[in-house]
PLY file of the C-alpha trace (Angstrom):
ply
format ascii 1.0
element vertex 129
property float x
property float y
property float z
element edge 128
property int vertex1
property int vertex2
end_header
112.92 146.61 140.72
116.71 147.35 142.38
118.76 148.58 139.43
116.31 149.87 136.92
116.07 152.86 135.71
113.14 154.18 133.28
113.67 156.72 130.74
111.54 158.60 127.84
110.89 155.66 125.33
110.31 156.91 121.25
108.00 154.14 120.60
106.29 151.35 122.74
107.87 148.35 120.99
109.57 145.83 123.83
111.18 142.75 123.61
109.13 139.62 124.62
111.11 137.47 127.12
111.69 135.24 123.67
113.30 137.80 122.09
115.25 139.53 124.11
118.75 139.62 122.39
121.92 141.19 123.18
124.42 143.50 121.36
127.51 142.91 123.21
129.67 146.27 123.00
133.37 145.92 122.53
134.77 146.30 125.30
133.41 142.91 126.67
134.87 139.50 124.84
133.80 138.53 121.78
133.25 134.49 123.20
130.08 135.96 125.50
128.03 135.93 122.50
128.34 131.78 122.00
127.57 131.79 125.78
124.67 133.49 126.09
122.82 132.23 122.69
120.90 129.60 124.73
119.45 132.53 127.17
119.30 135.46 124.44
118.84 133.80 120.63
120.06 135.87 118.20
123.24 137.87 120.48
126.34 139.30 118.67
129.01 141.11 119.65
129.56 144.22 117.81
132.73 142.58 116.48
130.79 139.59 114.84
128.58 142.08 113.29
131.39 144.30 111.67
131.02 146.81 113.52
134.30 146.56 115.99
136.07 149.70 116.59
132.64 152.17 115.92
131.58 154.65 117.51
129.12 154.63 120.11
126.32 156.53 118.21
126.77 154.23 115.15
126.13 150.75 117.59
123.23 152.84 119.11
121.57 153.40 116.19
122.38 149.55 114.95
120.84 148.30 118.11
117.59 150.70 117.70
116.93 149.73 114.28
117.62 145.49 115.09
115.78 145.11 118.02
118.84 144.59 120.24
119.69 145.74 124.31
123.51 146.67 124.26
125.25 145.43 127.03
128.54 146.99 127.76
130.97 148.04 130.56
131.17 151.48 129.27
129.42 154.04 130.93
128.84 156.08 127.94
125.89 154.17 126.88
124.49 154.43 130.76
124.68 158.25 129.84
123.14 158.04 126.35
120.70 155.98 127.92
119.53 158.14 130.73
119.66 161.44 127.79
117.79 159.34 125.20
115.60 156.46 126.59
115.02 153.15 124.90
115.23 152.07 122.30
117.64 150.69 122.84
117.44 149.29 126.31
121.28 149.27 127.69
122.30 146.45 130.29
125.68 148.10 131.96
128.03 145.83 133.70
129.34 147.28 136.64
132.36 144.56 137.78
135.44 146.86 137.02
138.23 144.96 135.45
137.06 141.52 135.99
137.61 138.38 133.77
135.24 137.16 131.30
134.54 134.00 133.06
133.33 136.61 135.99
131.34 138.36 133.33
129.74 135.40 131.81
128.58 134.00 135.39
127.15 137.56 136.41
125.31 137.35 133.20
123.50 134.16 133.76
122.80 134.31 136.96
120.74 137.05 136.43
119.28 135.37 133.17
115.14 136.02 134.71
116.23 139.57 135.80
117.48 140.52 132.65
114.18 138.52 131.18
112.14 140.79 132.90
114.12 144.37 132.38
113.31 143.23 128.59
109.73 142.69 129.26
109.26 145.86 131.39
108.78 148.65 128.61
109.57 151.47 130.89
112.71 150.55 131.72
115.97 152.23 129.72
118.68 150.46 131.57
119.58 147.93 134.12
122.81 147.88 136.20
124.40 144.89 136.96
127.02 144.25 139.89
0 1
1 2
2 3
3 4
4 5
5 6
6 7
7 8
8 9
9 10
10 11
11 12
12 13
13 14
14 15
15 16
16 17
17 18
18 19
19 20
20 21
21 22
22 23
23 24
24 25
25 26
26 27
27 28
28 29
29 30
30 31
31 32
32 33
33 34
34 35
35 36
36 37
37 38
38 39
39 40
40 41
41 42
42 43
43 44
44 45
45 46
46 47
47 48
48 49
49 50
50 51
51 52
52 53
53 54
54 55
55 56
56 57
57 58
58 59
59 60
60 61
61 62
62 63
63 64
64 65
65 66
66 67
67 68
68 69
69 70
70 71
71 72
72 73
73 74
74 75
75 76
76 77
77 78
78 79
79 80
80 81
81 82
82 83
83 84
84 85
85 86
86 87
87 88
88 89
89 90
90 91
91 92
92 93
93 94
94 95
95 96
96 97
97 98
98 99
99 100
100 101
101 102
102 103
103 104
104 105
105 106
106 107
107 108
108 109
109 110
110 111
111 112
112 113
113 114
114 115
115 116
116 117
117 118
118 119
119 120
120 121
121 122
122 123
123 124
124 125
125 126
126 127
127 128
């Protein structure tokens, strides 16, 4: 599938197309998280979730432990992906400085892609456009 990536995986536990839910890293808008509860029960933002203004190995570790896939703009967790595998899977948004209107409408219009990157428990990361 265009976009994914597999990596070395620690474990074989992988989200179920029900449970796929998102940590949403900081530098994306706190609001996403309302938007995409209907697609991904359960999302936060790292914000909501106190941990706003942590570093990257902390929200790793958070997301590892809770079942999440971070999704982020920064391409430090596409590297920390590709050096450590999944858990956690990492979704990385790829739009540049776009608004978060443009962010939210990527998101769900890819709502059956990112589905099946959950479901797919070789896959460490998916980039989106």
């Amino acid at each position: 599938m265009p976009g994914l990536r597999s990596g070395p995986r620690t474990d074989a536990a992988h989200h179920t197309t029900f449970g796929l839910k998102l940590l949403i890293d900081e530098n994306l808008a706190p609001s996403l998280a309302e938007s995409w509860q209907s697609a991904f029960p359960g999302t936060a933002h790292v914000r909501g979730i106190g941990l706003g203004n942590t570093d990257d190995r902390i929200i790793w570790d958070h997301a590892k432990e809770n079942d999440f896939t971070i999704i982020t703009k920064d391409s430090d967790f596409e590297q920390r992906s590709f050096l450590l595998g999944s858990p956690p899977k990492v979704i990385w948004v790829r739009s540049g400085n776009r608004s978060t209107a443009f962010i939210n409408l990527i998101v769900l219009q890819h709502v059956e892609r990112i589905q099946a990157f959950g479901d797919d428990a070789e896959a460490a990361l998916l980039v989106l456009p």
